[in-house]
Rosetta silent file (secondary structure, phi, psi, omega in degrees, C-alpha in Angstrom):
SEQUENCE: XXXXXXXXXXXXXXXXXXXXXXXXXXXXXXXXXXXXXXXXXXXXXXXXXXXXXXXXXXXXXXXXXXXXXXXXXXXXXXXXXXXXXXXXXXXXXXXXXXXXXXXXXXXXXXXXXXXXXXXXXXXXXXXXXXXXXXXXXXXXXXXXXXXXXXXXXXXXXXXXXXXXXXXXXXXXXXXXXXXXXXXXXXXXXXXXXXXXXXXXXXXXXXXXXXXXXXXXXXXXXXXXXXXXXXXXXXXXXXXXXXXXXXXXXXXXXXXXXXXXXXXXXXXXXXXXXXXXXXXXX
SCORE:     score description
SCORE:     0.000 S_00000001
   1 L     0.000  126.768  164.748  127.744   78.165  -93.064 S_00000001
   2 L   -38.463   16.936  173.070  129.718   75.441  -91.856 S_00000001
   3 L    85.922  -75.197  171.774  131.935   75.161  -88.816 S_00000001
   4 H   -70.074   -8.537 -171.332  134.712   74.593  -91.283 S_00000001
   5 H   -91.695  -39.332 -177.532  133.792   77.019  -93.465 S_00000001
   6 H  -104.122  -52.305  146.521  133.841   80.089  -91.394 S_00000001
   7 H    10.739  -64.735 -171.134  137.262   78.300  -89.440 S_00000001
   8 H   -43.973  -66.986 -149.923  138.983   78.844  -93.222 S_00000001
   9 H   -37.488  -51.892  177.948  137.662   82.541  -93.223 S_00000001
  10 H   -45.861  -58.353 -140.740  139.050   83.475  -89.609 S_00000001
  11 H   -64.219  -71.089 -175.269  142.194   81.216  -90.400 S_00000001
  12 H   -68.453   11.501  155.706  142.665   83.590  -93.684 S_00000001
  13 H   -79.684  -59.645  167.386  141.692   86.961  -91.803 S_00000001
  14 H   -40.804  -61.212  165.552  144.486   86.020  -89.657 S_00000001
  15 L   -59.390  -20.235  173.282  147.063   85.480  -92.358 S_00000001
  16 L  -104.418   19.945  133.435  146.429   88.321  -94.056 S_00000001
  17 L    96.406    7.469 -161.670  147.192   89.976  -91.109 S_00000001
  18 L  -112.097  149.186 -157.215  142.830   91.618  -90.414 S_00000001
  19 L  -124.198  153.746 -152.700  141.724   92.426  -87.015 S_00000001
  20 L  -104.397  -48.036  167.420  137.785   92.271  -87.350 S_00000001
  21 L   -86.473  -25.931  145.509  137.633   95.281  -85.378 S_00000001
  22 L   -92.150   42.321  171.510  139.465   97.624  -86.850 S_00000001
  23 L  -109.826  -60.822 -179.777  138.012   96.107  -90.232 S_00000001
  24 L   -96.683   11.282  166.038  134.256   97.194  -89.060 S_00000001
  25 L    78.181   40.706 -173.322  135.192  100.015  -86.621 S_00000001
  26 L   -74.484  142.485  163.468  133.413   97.890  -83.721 S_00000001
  27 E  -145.442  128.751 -149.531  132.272   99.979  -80.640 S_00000001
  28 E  -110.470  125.456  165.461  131.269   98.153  -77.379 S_00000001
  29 E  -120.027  133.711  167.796  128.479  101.017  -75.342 S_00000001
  30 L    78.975  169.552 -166.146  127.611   99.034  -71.721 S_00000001
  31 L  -127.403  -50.820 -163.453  128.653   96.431  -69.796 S_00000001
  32 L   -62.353 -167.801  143.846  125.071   94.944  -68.241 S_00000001
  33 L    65.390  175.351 -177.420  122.095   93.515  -70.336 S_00000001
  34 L   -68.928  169.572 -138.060  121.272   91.716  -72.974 S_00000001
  35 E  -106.408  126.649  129.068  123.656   91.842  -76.227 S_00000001
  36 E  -143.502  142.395  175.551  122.337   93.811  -79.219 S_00000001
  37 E   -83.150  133.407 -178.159  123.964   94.217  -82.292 S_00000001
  38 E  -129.832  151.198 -143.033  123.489   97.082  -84.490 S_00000001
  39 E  -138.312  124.762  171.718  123.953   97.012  -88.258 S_00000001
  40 L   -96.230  169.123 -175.862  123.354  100.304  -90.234 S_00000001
  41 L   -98.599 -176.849 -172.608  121.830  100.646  -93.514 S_00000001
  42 L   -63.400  150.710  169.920  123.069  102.323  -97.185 S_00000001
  43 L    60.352   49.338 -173.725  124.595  105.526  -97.042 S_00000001
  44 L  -151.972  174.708  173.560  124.862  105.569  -93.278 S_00000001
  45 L  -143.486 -134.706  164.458  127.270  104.375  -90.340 S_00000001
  46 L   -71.005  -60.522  178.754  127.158  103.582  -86.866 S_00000001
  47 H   -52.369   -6.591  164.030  126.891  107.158  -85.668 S_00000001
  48 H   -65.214  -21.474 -178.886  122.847  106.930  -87.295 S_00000001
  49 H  -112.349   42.031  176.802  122.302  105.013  -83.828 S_00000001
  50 L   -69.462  -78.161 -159.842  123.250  107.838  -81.406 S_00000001
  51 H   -42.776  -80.547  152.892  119.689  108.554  -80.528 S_00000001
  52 H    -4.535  -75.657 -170.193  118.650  105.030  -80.125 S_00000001
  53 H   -51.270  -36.024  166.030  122.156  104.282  -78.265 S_00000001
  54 H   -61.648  -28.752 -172.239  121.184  107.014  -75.556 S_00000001
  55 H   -85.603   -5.894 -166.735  117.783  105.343  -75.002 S_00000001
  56 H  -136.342   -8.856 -166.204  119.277  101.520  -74.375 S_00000001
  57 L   -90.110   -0.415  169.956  122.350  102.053  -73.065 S_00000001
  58 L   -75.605  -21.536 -160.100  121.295  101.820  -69.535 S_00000001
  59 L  -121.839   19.453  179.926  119.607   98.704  -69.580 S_00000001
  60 L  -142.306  154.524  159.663  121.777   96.571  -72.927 S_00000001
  61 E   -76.593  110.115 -173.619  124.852   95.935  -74.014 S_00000001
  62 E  -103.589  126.632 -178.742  125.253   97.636  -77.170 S_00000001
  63 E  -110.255  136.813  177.295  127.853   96.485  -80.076 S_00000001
  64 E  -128.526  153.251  168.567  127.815   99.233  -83.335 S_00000001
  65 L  -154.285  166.223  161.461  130.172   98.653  -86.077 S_00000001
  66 L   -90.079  134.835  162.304  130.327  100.051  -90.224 S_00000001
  67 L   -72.379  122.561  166.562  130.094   97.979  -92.800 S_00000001
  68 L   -24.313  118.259  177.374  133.484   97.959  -94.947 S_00000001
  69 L    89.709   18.237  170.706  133.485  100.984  -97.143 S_00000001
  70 L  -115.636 -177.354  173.856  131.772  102.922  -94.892 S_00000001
  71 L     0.504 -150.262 -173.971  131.979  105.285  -91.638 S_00000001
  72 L   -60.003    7.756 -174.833  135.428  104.421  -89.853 S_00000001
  73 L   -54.280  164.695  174.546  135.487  101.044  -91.595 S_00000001
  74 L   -87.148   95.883  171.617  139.000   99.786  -92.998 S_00000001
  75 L   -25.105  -43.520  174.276  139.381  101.044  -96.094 S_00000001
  76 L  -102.117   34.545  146.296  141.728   98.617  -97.728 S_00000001
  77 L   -71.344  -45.402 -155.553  139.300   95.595  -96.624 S_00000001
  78 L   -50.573  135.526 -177.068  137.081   96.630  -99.446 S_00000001
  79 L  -148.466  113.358 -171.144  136.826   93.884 -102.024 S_00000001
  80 H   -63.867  -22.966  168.009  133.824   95.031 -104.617 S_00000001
  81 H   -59.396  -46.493 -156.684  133.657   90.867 -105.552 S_00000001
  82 H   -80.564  -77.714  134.702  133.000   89.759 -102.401 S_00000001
  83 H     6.737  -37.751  171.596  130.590   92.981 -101.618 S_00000001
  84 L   -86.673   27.474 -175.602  128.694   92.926 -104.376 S_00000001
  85 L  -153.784  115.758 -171.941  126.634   89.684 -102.669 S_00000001
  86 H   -50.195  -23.102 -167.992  124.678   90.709  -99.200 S_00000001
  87 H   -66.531  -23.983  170.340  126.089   87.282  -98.368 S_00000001
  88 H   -55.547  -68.304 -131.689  129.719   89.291  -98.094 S_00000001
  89 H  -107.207   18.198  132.180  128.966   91.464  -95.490 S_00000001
  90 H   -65.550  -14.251  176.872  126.516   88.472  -93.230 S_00000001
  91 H   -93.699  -29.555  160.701  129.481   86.833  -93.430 S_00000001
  92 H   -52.063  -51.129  176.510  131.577   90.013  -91.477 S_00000001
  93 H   -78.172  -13.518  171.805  129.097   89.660  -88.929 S_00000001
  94 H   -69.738  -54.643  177.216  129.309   86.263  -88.546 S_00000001
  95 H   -21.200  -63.012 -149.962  133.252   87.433  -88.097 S_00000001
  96 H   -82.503  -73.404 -140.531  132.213   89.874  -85.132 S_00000001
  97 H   -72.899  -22.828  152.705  130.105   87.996  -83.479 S_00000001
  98 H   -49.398  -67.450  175.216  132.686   85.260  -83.744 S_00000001
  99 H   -47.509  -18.555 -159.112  135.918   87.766  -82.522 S_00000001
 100 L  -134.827   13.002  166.078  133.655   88.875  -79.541 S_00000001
 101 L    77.843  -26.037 -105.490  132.647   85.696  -78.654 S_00000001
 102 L   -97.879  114.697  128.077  128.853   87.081  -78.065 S_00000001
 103 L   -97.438 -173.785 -154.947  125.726   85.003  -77.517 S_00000001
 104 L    44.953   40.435  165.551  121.930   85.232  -77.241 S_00000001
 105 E   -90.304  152.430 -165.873  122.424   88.212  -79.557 S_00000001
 106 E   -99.955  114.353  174.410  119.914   90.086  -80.703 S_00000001
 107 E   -47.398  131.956 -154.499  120.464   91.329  -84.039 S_00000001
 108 E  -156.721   78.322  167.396  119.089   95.306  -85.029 S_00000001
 109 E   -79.830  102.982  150.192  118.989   95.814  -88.991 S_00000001
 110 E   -80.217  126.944  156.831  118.078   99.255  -90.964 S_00000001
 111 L    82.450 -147.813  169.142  117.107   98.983  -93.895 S_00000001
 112 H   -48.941  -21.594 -151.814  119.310   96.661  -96.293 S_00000001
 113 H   -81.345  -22.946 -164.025  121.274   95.393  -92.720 S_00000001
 114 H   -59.617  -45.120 -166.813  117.827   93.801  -91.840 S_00000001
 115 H   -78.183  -15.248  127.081  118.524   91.297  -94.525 S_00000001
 116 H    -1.846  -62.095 -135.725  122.021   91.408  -93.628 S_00000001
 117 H  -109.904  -25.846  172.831  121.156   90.415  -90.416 S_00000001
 118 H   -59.208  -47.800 -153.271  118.658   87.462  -91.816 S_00000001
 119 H   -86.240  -17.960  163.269  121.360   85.546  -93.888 S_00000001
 120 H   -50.668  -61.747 -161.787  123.795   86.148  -90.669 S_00000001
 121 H   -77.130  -51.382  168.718  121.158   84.184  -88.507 S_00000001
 122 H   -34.139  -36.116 -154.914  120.812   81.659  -90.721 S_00000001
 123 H   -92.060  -50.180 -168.228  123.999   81.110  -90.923 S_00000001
 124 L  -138.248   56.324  175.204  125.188   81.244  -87.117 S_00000001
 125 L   -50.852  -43.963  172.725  121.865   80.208  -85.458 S_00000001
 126 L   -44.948  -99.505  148.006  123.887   79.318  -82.156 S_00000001
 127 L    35.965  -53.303  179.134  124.548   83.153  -81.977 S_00000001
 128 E  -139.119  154.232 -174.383  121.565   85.162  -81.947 S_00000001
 129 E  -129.202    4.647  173.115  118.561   84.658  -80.171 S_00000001
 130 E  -174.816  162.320 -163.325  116.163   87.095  -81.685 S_00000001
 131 E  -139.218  123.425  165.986  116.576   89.224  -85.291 S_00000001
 132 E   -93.394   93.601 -163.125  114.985   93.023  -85.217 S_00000001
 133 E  -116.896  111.926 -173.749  114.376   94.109  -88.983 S_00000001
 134 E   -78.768  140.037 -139.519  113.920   97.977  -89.027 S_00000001
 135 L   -47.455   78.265  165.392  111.880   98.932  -92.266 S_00000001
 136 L   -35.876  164.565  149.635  112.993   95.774  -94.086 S_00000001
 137 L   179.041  102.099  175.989  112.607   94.887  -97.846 S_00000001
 138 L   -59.052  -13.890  164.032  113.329   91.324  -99.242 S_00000001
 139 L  -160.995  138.836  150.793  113.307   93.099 -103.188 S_00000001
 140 L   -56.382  -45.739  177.325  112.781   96.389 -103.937 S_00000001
 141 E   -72.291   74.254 -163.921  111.119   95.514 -107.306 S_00000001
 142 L   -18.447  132.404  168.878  107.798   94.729 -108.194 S_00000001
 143 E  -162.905  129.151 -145.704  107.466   91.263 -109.264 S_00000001
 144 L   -11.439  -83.387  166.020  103.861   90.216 -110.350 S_00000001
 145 L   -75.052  -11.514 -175.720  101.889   89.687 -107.279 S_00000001
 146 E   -97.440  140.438 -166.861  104.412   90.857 -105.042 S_00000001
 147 L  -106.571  102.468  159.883  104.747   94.946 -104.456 S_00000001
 148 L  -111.918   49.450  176.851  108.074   96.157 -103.458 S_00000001
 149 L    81.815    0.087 -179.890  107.683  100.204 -104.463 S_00000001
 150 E  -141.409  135.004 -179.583  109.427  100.002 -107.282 S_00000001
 151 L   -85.305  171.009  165.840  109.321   99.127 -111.175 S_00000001
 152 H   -71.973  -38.552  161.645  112.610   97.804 -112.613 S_00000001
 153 H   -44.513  -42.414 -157.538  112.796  101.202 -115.071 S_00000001
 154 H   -86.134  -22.301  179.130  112.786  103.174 -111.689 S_00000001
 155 H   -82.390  -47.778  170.360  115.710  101.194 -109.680 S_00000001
 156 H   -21.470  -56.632 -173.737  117.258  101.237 -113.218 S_00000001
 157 H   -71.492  -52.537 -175.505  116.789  105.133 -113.464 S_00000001
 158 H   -34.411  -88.409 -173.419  118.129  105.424 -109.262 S_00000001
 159 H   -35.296  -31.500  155.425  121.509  103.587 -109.945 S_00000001
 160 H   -89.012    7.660  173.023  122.241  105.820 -113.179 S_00000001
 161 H   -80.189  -68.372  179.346  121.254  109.112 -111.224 S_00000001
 162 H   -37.008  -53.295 -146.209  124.092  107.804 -108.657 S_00000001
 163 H   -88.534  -34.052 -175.394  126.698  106.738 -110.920 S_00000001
 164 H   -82.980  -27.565  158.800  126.015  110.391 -113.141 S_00000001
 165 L  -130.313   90.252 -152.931  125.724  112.620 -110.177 S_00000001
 166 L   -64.438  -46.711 -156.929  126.713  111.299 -106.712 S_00000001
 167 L   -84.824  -29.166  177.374  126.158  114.714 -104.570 S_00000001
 168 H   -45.237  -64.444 -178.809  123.173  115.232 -106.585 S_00000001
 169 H   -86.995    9.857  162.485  121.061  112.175 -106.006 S_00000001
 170 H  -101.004  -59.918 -152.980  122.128  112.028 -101.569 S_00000001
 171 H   -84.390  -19.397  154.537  120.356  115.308 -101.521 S_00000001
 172 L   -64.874  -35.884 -173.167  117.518  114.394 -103.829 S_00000001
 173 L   -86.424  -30.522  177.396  116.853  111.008 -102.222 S_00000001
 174 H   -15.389  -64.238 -155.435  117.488  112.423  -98.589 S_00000001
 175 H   -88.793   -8.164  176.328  113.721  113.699  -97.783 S_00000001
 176 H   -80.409  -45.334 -154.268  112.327  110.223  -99.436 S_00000001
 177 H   -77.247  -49.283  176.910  114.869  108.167  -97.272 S_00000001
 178 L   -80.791  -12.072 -169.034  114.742  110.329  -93.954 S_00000001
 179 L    98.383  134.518 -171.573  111.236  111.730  -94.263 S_00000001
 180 H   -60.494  -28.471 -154.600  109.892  115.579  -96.002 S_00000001
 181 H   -85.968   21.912 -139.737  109.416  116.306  -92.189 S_00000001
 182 H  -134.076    2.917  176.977  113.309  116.215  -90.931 S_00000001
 183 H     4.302  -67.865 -148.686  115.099  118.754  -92.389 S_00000001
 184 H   -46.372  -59.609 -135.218  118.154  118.618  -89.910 S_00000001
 185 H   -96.218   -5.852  144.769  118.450  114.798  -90.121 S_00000001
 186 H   -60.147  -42.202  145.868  117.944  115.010  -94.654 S_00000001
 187 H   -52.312  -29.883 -164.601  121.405  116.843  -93.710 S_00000001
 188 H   -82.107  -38.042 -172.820  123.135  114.628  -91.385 S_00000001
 189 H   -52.256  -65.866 -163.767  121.991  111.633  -94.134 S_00000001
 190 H   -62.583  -26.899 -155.061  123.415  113.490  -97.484 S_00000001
 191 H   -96.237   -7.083 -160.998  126.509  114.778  -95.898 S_00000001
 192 H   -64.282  -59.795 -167.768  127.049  110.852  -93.941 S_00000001
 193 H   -75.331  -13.774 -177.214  126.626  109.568  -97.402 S_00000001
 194 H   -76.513  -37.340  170.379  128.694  112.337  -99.211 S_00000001
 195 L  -102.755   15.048  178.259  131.603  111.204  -97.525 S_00000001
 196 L   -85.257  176.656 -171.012  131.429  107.665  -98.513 S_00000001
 197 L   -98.892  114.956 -170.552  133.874  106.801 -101.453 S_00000001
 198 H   -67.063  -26.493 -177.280  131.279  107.076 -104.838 S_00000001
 199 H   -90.570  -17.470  171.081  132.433  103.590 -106.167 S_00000001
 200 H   -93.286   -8.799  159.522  131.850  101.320 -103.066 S_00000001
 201 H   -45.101  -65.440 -147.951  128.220  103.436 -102.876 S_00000001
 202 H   -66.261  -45.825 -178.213  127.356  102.253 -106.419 S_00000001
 203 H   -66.116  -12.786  174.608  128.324   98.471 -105.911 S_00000001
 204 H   -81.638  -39.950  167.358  126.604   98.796 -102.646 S_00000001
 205 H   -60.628  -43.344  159.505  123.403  100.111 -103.951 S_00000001
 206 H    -9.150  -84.300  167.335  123.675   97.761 -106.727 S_00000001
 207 H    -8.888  -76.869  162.225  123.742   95.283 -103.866 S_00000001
 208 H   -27.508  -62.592 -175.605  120.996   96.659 -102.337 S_00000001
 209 H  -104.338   -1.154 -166.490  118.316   97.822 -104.515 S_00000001
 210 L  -119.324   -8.428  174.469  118.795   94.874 -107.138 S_00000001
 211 L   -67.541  121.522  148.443  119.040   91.657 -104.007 S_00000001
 212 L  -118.417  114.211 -167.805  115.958   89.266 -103.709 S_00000001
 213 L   -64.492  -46.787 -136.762  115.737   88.313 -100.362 S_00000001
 214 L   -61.685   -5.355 -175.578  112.343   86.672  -99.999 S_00000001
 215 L   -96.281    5.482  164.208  113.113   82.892  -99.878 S_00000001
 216 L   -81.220  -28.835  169.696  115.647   83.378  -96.806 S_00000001
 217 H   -44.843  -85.946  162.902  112.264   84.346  -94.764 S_00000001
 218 H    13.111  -57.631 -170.269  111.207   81.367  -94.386 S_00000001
 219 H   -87.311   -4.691 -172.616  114.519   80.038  -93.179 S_00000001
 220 L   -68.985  133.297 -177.299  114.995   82.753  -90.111 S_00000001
 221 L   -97.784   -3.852 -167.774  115.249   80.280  -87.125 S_00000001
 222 L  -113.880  156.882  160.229  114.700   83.022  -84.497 S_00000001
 223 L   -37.590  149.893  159.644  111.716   85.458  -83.077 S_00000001
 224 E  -142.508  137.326  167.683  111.572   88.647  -85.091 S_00000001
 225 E  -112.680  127.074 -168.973  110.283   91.929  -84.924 S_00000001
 226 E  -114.332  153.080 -179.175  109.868   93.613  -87.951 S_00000001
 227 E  -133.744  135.660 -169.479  109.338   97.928  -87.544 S_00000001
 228 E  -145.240  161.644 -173.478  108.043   99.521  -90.122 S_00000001
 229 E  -108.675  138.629 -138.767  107.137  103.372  -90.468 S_00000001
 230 L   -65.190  -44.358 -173.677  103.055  104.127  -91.030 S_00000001
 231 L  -121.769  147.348 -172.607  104.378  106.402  -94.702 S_00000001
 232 L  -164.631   97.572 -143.430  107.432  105.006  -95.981 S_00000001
 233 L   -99.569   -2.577  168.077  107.874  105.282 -100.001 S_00000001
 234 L   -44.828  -65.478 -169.805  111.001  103.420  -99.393 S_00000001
 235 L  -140.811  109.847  174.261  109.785  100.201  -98.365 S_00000001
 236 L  -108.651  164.686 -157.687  106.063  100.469  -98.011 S_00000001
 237 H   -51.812    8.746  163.365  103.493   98.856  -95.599 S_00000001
 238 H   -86.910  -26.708  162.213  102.934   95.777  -97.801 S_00000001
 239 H   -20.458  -62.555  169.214  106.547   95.192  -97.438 S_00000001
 240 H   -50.042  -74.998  174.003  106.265   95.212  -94.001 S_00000001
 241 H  -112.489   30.113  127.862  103.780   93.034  -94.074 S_00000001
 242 H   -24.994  -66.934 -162.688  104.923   90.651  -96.590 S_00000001
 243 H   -61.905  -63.000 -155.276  108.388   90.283  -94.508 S_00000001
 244 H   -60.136  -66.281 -176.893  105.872   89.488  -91.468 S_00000001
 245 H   -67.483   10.490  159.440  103.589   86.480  -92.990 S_00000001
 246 L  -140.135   61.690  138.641  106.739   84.711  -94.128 S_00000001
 247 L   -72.109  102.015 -177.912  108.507   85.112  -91.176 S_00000001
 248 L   -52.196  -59.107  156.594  107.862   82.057  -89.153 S_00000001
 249 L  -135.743   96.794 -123.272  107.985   83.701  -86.213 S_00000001
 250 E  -154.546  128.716  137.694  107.526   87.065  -86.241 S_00000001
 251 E   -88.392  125.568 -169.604  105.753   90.562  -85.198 S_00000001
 252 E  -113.061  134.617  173.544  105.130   93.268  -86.787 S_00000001
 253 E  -117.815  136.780  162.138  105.066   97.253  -85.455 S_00000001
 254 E  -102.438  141.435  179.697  104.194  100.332  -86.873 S_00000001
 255 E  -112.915  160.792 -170.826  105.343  103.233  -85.565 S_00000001
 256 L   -89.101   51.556  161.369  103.428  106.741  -86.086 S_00000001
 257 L  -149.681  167.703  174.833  106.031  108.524  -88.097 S_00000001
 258 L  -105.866  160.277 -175.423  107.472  108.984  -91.820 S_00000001
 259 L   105.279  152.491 -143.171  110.380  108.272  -93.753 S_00000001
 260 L  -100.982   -0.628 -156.420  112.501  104.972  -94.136 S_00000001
 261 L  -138.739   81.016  167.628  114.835  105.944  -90.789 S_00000001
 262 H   -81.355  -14.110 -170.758  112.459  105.715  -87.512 S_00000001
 263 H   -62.199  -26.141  172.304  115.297  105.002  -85.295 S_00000001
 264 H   -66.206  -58.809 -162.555  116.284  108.922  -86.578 S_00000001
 265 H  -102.810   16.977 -177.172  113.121  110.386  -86.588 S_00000001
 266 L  -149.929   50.963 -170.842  111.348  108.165  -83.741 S_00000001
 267 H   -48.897  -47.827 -141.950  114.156  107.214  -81.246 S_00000001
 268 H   -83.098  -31.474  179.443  112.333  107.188  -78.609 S_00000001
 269 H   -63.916  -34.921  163.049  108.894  104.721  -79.931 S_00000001
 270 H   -35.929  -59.504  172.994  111.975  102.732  -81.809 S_00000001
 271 H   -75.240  -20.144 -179.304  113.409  102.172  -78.741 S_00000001
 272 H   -68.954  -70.060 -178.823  110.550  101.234  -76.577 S_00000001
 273 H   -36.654  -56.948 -174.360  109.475   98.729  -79.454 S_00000001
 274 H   -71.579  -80.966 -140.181  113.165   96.861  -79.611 S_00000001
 275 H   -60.790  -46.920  138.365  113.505   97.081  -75.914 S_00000001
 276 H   -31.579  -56.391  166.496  109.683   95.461  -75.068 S_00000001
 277 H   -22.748  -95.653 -146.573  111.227   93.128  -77.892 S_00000001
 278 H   -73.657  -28.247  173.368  114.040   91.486  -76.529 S_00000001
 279 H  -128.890   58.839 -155.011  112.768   91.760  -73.034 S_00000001
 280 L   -56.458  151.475  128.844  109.069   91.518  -72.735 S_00000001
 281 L   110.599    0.000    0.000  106.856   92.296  -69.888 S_00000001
């Protein structure tokens, strides 16, 4: 993105009157350490990085925020054109990291946010100094040699289970997305997601499950760590390491637990891994 390009954006955020922070709900945890931002994934909010947030906040500064149409986000920001292109909401974070000044940040993506957090860095290299992609996927959708867990009939079948039963399909998809072993945290997910507003879900999943990512690897200008969880039916370990050989430069971790959310169900190996990240030895 251009100089002038994101200049306009601000310029028109201003005139129409939108404060960037109460547009994503930003919350600043610490004052010390290095910067990292963290960007939740579908059907989630900020409050998914509690666990995490206790384990880092002594020795980083931690920024959390919602993506528009989410958690504490501003409700009448929502614009389903602009949203319905991942390229929407990398361009919010280019906002925040703009509004809050912030550099050398290190970027923290679940899920969909990793690639979020990809077309952000691209975008606003000056900005971030390292990009942290939490069980990633550049497509969901099998396409010929490449495996991403899914046929096009089955994201095809997801997205009309959503749009014909919303409450239905967060508590069927819970234990794939959170893990079989998690009970509590298959709850916190369904009712998190339960309370989002069912029409900025479906254009988000849309978004989401239907995005091909994979030529923006390539293009990441920063170190990366990609974390991926050892069973994961979400995004599974060729995914992982897929994202990792076209990553330029880039590491990949597995952590020893299941389900698509380790930062939930593995705070504390999550945190060790990003924190050894950003500040090695």
């Amino acid at each position: 993105m251009t100089g002038t390009g994101k200049a306009q954006r601000l310029e028109g955020d201003k005139m129409t009157g939108v404060d960037v922070r109460v547009r994503n709900k930003i919350t600043v945890v610490g004052d010390d350490g290095p910067t990292l931002l963290l960007s939740h994934g579908f059907g989630c909010d900020q409050n998914m990085w509690r666990a995490v947030v206790e384990r880092l906040r002594s020795d980083f500064r931690l920024v959390l925020f919602d993506h528009v149409g989410f958690g504490g986000s501003d409700a009448s920001a929502w614009d389903p054109v602009k949203y319905s292109s991942l390229q929407g909401f990398a361009d919010d974070v280019v906002d925040i990291v703009t509004e809050l000044d912030l550099s050398d940040v290190t970027f923290v993506g679940h899920s969909v946010s990793s690639m979020i957090g990809a077309l952000a860095v691209i975008a606003e290299p000056d900005r971030f100094a390292k990009l942290v992609l939490i069980t990633p996927s550049p497509r969901y959708i099998d396409d010929a040699d490449y495996r991403g867990g899914f046929s096009r009939a089955d994201i095809d079948e997801l997205l009309d289970s959503l749009d014909s039963n919303y409450l239905g399909w967060s508590r069927a998809m819970a234990s794939s997305i959170v893990g079989p072993d998690h009970a509590d945290l298959q709850e916190e997910w369904s009712t998190t997601f339960c309370r989002s507003d069912p029409a900025r879900s479906q254009v988000f999943a849309r978004t989401t499950f239907l995005s091909d990512n994979r030529a923006d690897l390539p293009r990441i200008p920063v170190p990366s760590l990609i974390i991926e969880s050892a069973h994961d039916v979400i995004a599974p370990r060729e995914v992982g390491e897929y994202v990792h050989r076209h990553i330029p430069d880039s590491q990949l971790v597995t952590l020893p637990t299941t389900g698509h959310c380790p930062h939930m169900t593995d705070p504390d190996s999550t945190a060790r891994a990003v924190a050894a990240f950003v500040q090695p030895g």
